[in-house]
C-alpha positions in Angstrom: 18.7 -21.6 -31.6 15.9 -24.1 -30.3 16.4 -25.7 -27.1 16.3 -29.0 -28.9 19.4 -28.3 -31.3 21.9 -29.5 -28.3 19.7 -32.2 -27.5 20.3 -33.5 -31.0 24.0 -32.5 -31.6 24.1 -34.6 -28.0 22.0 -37.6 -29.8 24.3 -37.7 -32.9 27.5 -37.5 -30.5 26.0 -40.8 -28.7 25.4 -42.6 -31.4 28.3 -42.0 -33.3 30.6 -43.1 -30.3 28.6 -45.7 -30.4 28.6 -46.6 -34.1 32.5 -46.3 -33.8 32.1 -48.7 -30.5 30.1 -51.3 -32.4 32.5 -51.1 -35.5 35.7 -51.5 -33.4 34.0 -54.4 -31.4 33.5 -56.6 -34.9 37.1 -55.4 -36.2 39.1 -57.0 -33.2 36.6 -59.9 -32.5 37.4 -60.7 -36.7 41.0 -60.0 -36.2 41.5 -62.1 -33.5 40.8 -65.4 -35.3 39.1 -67.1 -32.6 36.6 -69.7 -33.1 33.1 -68.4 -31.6 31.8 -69.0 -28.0 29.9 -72.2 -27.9 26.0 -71.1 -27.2 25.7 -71.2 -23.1 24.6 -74.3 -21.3 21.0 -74.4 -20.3 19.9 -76.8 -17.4 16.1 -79.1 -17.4 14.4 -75.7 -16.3 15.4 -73.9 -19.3 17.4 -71.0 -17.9 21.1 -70.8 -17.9 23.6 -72.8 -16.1 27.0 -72.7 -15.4 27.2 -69.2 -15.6 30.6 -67.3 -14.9 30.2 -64.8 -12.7 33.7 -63.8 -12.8 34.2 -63.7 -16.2 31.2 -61.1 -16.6 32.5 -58.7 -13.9 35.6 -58.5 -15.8 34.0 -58.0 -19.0 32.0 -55.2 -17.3 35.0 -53.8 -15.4 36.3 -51.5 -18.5 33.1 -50.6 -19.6 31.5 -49.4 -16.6 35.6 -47.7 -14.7 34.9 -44.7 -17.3 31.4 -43.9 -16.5 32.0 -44.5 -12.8 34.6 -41.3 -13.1 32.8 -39.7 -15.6 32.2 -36.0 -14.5 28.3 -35.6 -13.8 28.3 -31.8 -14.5 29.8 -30.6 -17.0 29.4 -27.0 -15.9 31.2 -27.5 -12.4 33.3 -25.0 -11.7 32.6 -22.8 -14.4 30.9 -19.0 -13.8 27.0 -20.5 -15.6 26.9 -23.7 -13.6 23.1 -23.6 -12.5 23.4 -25.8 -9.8 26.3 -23.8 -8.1 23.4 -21.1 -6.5 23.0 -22.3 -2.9 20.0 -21.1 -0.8 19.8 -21.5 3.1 17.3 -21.3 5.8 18.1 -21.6 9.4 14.7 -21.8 12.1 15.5 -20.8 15.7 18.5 -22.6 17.2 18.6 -25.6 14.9 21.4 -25.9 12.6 20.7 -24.4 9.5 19.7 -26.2 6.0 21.2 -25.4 2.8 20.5 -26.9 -0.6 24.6 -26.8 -0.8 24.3 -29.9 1.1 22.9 -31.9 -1.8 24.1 -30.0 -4.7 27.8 -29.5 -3.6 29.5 -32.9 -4.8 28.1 -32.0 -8.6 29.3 -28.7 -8.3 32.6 -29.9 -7.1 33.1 -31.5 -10.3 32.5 -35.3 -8.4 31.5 -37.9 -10.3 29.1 -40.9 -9.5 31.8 -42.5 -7.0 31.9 -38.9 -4.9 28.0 -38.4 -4.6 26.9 -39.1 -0.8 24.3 -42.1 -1.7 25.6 -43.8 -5.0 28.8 -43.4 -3.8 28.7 -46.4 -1.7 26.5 -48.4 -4.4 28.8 -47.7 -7.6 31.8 -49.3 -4.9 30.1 -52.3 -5.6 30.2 -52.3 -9.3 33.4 -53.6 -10.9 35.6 -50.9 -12.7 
Protein backbone atom coordinates (compact mmCIF):
# COMPACT_ATOMS: atom_id res chain seq x y z
CA UNK A 1 0.00 0.00 0.00
CA UNK A 2 1.42 3.57 -1.11
CA UNK A 3 1.63 6.08 1.47
CA UNK A 4 -0.72 8.22 -0.65
CA UNK A 5 -3.73 5.62 -0.62
CA UNK A 6 -4.91 7.22 2.93
CA UNK A 7 -4.25 10.45 1.74
CA UNK A 8 -6.87 9.89 -0.98
CA UNK A 9 -9.36 7.63 0.93
CA UNK A 10 -8.93 10.96 3.39
CA UNK A 11 -9.61 13.31 0.14
CA UNK A 12 -12.76 11.40 -0.92
CA UNK A 13 -14.01 11.26 2.77
CA UNK A 14 -13.74 15.38 2.72
CA UNK A 15 -15.34 15.85 -0.16
CA UNK A 16 -18.11 13.61 0.13
CA UNK A 17 -19.08 15.19 3.62
CA UNK A 18 -18.88 17.93 1.84
CA UNK A 19 -20.90 17.05 -1.18
CA UNK A 20 -23.57 15.79 1.27
CA UNK A 21 -23.08 19.39 3.26
CA UNK A 22 -23.64 21.35 0.05
CA UNK A 23 -26.70 19.07 -0.99
CA UNK A 24 -28.34 19.39 2.47
CA UNK A 25 -27.64 23.27 2.46
CA UNK A 26 -29.84 23.75 -1.05
CA UNK A 27 -32.53 21.04 0.23
CA UNK A 28 -33.56 23.12 3.47
CA UNK A 29 -32.84 26.55 2.02
CA UNK A 30 -35.64 25.22 -1.01
CA UNK A 31 -37.76 23.74 1.64
CA UNK A 32 -38.03 26.57 3.66
CA UNK A 33 -39.92 28.78 1.13
CA UNK A 34 -38.28 31.92 1.98
CA UNK A 35 -37.88 34.65 -0.40
CA UNK A 36 -33.97 35.29 -0.95
CA UNK A 37 -31.73 37.73 1.07
CA UNK A 38 -31.80 41.13 -0.65
CA UNK A 39 -28.00 41.69 -2.13
CA UNK A 40 -26.06 43.66 0.96
CA UNK A 41 -25.99 47.33 1.16
CA UNK A 42 -22.94 48.97 -0.20
CA UNK A 43 -21.99 52.66 1.02
CA UNK A 44 -20.22 55.70 -1.61
CA UNK A 45 -16.85 53.86 -1.03
CA UNK A 46 -17.95 50.69 -2.49
CA UNK A 47 -17.48 48.26 0.31
CA UNK A 48 -20.22 46.93 2.51
CA UNK A 49 -22.29 48.62 5.01
CA UNK A 50 -24.50 47.82 7.44
CA UNK A 51 -23.04 44.66 8.15
CA UNK A 52 -24.43 42.36 11.04
CA UNK A 53 -21.89 41.30 13.02
CA UNK A 54 -24.10 39.41 15.21
CA UNK A 55 -25.86 37.61 12.76
CA UNK A 56 -22.43 36.18 11.30
CA UNK A 57 -21.16 34.97 14.59
CA UNK A 58 -24.20 32.97 14.92
CA UNK A 59 -24.11 31.71 11.58
CA UNK A 60 -20.49 30.60 12.35
CA UNK A 61 -21.32 29.33 15.84
CA UNK A 62 -22.49 25.70 14.57
CA UNK A 63 -20.09 25.42 12.02
CA UNK A 64 -16.95 26.16 13.71
CA UNK A 65 -18.44 24.31 18.00
CA UNK A 66 -17.52 20.90 16.11
CA UNK A 67 -14.20 21.59 14.90
CA UNK A 68 -13.30 23.51 18.08
CA UNK A 69 -13.83 19.89 19.95
CA UNK A 70 -12.72 17.97 17.22
CA UNK A 71 -10.03 15.52 18.55
CA UNK A 72 -6.54 16.67 16.87
CA UNK A 73 -4.96 13.11 17.07
CA UNK A 74 -6.62 10.57 16.22
CA UNK A 75 -4.08 8.15 17.51
CA UNK A 76 -4.15 9.52 21.28
CA UNK A 77 -4.28 7.01 23.52
CA UNK A 78 -3.74 4.23 21.47
CA UNK A 79 -0.37 1.80 21.74
CA UNK A 80 1.05 3.52 17.76
CA UNK A 81 0.46 7.08 18.62
CA UNK A 82 3.83 8.66 17.34
CA UNK A 83 3.65 11.59 19.16
CA UNK A 84 3.18 9.73 22.56
CA UNK A 85 7.41 9.03 22.70
CA UNK A 86 8.70 11.73 25.10
CA UNK A 87 12.41 12.57 25.26
CA UNK A 88 14.04 14.61 28.17
CA UNK A 89 17.22 16.36 28.89
CA UNK A 90 18.03 17.99 32.20
CA UNK A 91 21.61 20.31 32.33
CA UNK A 92 23.02 20.82 35.85
CA UNK A 93 20.48 22.07 38.37
CA UNK A 94 17.97 23.59 36.03
CA UNK A 95 14.74 22.00 35.82
CA UNK A 96 14.71 19.58 33.21
CA UNK A 97 13.04 19.93 29.48
CA UNK A 98 10.97 17.35 27.94
CA UNK A 99 9.27 17.42 24.64
CA UNK A 100 6.11 15.96 26.80
CA UNK A 101 5.63 19.49 27.50
CA UNK A 102 4.45 20.34 24.03
CA UNK A 103 3.24 17.17 22.75
CA UNK A 104 1.20 16.05 25.96
CA UNK A 105 -2.31 17.92 25.29
CA UNK A 106 -2.41 15.95 21.65
CA UNK A 107 -1.61 12.85 23.19
CA UNK A 108 -4.14 13.41 25.87
CA UNK A 109 -6.70 13.24 23.23
CA UNK A 110 -7.28 17.44 23.62
CA UNK A 111 -8.63 19.20 21.07
CA UNK A 112 -7.91 22.74 19.67
CA UNK A 113 -9.69 24.40 22.97
CA UNK A 114 -7.10 22.27 25.34
CA UNK A 115 -3.78 23.12 23.40
CA UNK A 116 -1.70 25.74 25.69
CA UNK A 117 -1.53 28.69 22.86
CA UNK A 118 -4.74 28.24 20.66
CA UNK A 119 -6.52 27.50 23.57
CA UNK A 120 -6.99 30.91 24.58
CA UNK A 121 -7.49 32.12 20.75
CA UNK A 122 -10.23 29.43 19.67
CA UNK A 123 -12.13 31.06 23.19
CA UNK A 124 -12.61 33.89 21.08
CA UNK A 125 -14.31 32.18 18.24
CA UNK A 126 -18.12 31.63 18.53
CA UNK A 127 -19.18 27.93 18.93
Amino acid sequence: MSSSAPVRALLRAGLTVSAAGAALGVGAAGASGAEPAPPPVTSQAGGLGNLDVQAATAALGPALGPAKRLKLDPLAGTGVDPLDNAVGTQVADFQPVHTGMATGPLTQGGALGNLPVTGTVSGLLPG
